[in-house]
SEDOPA-49496 format. One record per residue (C-alpha): residue number from 1; x, y, z. Coordinates in Angstrom, 2 decimals, always signed. Example, Ala and Ser with C-alpha at 12.3 -4.5 7.8 and 13.67 -1.06 7.14 Angstrom:
! residues 2
atom num = 1 px = +12.30 py = -4.50 pz = +7.80 .
atom num = 2 px = +13.67 py = -1.06 pz = +7.14 .
This chain:
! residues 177
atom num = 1 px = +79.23 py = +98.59 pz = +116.83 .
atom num = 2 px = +81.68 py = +96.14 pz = +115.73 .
atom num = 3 px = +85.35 py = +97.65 pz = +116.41 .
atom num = 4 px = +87.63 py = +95.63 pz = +113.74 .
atom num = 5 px = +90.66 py = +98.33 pz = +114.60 .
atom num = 6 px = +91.18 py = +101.48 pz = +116.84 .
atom num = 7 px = +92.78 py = +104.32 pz = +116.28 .
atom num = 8 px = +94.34 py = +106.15 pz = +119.55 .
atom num = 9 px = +93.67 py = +109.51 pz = +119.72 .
atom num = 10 px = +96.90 py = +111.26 pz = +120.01 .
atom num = 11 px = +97.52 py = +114.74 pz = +118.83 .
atom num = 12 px = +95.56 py = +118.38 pz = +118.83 .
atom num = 13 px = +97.92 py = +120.54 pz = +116.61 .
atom num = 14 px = +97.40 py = +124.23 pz = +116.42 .
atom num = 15 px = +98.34 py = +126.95 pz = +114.41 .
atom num = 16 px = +99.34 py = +124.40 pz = +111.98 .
atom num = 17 px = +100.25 py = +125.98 pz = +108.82 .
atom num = 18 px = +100.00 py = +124.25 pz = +105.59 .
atom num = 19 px = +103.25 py = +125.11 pz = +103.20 .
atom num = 20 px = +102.43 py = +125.42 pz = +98.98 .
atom num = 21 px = +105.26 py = +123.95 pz = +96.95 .
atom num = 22 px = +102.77 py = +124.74 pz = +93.91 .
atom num = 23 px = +100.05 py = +127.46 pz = +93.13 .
atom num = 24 px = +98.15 py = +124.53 pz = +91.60 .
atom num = 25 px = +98.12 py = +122.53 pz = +94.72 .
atom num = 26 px = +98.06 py = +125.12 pz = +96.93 .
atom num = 27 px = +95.79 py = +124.97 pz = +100.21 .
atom num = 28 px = +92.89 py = +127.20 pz = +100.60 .
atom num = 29 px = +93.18 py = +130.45 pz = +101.10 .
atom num = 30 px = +93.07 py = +130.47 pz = +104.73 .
atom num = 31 px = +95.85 py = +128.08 pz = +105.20 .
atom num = 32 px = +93.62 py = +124.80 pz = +106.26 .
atom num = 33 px = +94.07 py = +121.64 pz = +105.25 .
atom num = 34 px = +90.28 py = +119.85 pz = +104.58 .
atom num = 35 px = +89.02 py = +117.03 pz = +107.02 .
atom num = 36 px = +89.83 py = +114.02 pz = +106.64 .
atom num = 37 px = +92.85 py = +111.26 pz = +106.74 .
atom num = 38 px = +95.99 py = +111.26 pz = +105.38 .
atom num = 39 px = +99.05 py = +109.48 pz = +104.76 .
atom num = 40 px = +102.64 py = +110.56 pz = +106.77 .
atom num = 41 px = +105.12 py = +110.75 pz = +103.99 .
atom num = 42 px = +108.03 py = +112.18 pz = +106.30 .
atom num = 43 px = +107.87 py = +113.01 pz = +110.08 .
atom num = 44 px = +110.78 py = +114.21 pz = +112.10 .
atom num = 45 px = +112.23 py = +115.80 pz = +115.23 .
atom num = 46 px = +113.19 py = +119.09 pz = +113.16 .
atom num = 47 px = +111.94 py = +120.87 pz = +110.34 .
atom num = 48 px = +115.17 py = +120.18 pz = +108.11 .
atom num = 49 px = +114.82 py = +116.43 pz = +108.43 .
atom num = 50 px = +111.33 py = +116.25 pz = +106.53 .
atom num = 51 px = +112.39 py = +119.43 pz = +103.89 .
atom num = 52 px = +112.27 py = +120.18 pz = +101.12 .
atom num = 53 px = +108.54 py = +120.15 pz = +100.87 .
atom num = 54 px = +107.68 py = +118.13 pz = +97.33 .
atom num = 55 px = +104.45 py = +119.43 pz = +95.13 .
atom num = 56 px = +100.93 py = +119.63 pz = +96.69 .
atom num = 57 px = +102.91 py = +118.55 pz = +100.12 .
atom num = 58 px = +102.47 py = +120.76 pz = +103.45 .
atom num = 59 px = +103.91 py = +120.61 pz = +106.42 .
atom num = 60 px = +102.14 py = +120.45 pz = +109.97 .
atom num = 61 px = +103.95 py = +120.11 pz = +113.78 .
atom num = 62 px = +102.57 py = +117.73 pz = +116.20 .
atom num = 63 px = +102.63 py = +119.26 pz = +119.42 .
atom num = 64 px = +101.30 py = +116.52 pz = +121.13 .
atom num = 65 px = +98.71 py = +118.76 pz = +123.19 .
atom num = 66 px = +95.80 py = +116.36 pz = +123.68 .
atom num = 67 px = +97.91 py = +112.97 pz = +124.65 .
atom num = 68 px = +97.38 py = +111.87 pz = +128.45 .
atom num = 69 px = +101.28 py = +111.52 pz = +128.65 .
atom num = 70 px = +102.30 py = +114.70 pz = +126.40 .
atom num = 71 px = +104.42 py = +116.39 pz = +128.70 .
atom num = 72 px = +107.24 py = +114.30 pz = +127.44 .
atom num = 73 px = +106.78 py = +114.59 pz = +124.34 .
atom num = 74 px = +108.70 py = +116.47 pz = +121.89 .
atom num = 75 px = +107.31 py = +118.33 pz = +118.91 .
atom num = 76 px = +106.64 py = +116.25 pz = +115.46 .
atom num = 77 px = +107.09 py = +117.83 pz = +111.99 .
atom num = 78 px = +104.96 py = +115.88 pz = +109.61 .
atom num = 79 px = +104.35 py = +116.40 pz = +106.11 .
atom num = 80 px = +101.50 py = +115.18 pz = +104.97 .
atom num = 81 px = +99.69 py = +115.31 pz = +101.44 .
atom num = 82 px = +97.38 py = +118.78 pz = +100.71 .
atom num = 83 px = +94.72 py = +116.30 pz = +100.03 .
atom num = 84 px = +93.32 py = +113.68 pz = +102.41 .
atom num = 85 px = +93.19 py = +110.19 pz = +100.80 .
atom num = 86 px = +90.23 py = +109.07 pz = +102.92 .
atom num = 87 px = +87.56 py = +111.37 pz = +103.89 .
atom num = 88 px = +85.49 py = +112.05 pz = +106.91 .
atom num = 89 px = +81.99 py = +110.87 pz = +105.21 .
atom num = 90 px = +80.18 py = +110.07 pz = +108.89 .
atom num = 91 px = +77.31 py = +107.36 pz = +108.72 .
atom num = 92 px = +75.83 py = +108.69 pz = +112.09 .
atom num = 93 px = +76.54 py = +111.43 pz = +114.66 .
atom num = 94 px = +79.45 py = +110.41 pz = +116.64 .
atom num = 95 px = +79.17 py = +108.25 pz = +119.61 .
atom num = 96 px = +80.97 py = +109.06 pz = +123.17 .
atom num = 97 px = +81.29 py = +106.49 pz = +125.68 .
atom num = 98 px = +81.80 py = +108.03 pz = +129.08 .
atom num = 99 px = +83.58 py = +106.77 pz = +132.65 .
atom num = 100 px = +81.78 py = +109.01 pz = +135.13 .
atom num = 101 px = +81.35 py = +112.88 pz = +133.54 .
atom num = 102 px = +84.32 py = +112.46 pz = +131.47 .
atom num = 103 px = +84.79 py = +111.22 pz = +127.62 .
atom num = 104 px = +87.22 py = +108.79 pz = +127.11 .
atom num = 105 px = +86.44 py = +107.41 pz = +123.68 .
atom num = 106 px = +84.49 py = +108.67 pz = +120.54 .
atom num = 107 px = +82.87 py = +106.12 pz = +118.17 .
atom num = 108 px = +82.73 py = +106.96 pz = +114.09 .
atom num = 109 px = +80.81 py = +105.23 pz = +111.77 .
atom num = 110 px = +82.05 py = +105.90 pz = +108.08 .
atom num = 111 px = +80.14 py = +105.47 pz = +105.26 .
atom num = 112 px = +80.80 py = +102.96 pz = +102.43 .
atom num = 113 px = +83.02 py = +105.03 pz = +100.18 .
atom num = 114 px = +84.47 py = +106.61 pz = +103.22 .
atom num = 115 px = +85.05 py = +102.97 pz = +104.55 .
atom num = 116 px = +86.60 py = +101.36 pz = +101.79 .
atom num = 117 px = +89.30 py = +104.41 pz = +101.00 .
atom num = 118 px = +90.16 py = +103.51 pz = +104.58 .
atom num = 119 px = +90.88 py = +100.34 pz = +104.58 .
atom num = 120 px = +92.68 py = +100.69 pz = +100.68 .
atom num = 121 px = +94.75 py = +103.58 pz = +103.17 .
atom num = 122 px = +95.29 py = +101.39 pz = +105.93 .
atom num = 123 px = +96.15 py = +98.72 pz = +104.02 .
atom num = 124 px = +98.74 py = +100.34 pz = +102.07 .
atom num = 125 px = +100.37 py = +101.71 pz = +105.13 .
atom num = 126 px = +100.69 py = +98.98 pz = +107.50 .
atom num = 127 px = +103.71 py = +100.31 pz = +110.15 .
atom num = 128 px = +103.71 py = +103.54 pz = +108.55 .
atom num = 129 px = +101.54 py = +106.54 pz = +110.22 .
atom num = 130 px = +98.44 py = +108.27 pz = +109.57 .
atom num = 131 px = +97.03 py = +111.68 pz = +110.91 .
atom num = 132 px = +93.54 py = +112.90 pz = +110.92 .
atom num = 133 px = +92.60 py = +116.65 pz = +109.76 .
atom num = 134 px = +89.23 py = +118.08 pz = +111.27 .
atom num = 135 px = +88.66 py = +121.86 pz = +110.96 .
atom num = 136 px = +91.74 py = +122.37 pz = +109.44 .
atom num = 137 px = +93.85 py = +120.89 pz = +112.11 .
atom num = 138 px = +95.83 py = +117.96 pz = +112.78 .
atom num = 139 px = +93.64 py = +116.05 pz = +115.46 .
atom num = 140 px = +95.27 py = +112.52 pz = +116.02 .
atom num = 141 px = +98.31 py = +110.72 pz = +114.33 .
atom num = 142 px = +98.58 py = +106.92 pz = +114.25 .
atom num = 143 px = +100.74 py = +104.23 pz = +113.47 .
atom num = 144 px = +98.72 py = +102.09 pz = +111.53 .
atom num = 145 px = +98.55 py = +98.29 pz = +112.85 .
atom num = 146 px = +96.17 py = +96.15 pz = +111.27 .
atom num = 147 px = +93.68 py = +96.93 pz = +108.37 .
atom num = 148 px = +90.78 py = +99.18 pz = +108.97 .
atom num = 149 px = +87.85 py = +97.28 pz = +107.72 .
atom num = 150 px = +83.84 py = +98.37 pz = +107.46 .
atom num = 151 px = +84.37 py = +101.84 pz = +108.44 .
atom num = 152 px = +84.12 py = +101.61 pz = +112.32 .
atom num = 153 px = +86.76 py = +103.55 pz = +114.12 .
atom num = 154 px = +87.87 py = +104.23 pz = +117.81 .
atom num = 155 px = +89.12 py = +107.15 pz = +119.10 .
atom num = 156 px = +90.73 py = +106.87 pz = +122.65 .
atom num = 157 px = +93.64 py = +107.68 pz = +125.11 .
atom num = 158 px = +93.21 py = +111.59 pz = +124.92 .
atom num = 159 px = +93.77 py = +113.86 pz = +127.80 .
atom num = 160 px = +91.00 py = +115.14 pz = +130.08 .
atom num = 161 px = +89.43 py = +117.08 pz = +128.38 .
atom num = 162 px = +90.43 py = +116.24 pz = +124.85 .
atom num = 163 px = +87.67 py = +113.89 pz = +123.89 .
atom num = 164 px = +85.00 py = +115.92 pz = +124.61 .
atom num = 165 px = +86.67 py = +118.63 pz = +122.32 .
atom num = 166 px = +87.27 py = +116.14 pz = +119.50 .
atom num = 167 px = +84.18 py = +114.68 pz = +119.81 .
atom num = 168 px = +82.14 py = +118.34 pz = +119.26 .
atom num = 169 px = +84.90 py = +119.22 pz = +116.29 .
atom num = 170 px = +83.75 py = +115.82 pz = +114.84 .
atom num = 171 px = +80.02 py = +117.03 pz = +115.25 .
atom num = 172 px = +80.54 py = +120.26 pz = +113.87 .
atom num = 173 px = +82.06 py = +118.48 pz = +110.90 .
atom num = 174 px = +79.53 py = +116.39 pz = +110.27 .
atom num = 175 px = +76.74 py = +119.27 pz = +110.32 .
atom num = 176 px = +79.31 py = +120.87 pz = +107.68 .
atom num = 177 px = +79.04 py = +118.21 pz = +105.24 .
């Protein structure tokens, strides 16, 4: 698989909590925001730097939990958009590569429709950030350094552990769609 870009795994939020400005563009019911990727529009060390929320906005703290170096990391609010602008549309079953017993990078392969909103995303956010929603959560957040092109995307530099998590919430997506 061709890798034209990467995208570093970062981030595992939970409990995040998406926040209705609107009933029209509320979230679903049960408070989770639907897989896929999505634009930053504010981030911040404290809640009050990225509020007010605007319509069909929500807002979601990076905790940091599934970086290698995360215990020097402070919390992230983000607020992000209730609807992803690129989706999660998987060509294939995701792909782990493996030093030893341990994950240390997942492989996606989007498909064409999938692709393309990526790279129109990527494209239009060149040094801005981008966080990726699977199973409601906030799984990695990523400052966005070169185009995205054909749909291939890396996921790496997670904590022990975290890959192998990732990579079956990515599975379990997939079999969802």
């Amino acid at each position: 698989m061709k890798r034209s870009a990467s995208l570093v795994a970062a981030v595992l939020f939970l409990g995040t909590q998406a926040v209705a400005t609107s009933k029209d563009k509320a979230p679903p019911a049960d408070g989770k925001l639907p897989d896929g990727v999505y634009a930053v529009q504010r981030e911040g060390a404290k809640e009050k730097e990225v509020l007010p929320l605007k319509e069909g906005e929500a807002l979601a703290v990076h905790r940091h939990r599934y970086l290698k170096k995360a215990d020097d990391q402070p919390p992230r609010f983000l607020v992000i958009r209730f609807a992803p602008e690129g989706m999660l549309d998987l060509a294939g079953e995701p792909k782990a590569e493996r030093e030893g017993d341990e994950v240390v990078r997942i492989l996606l392969k989007l498909r064409p429709k999938a692709a393309t909103a990526l790279e129109r995303l990527t494209r239009d956010h060149l040094g801005r950030h981008v966080a990726i929603v699977v199973g409601g959560e906030v799984v990695t957040m990523h400052k966005v350094r070169e185009v995205i092109k054909n749909g291939d995307v890396q996921i790496t530099s997670c904590a022990p552990g975290a890959a192998k998590y990732l990579l079956e919430q990515l599975k379990a997506h997939q079999k969802r769609e």
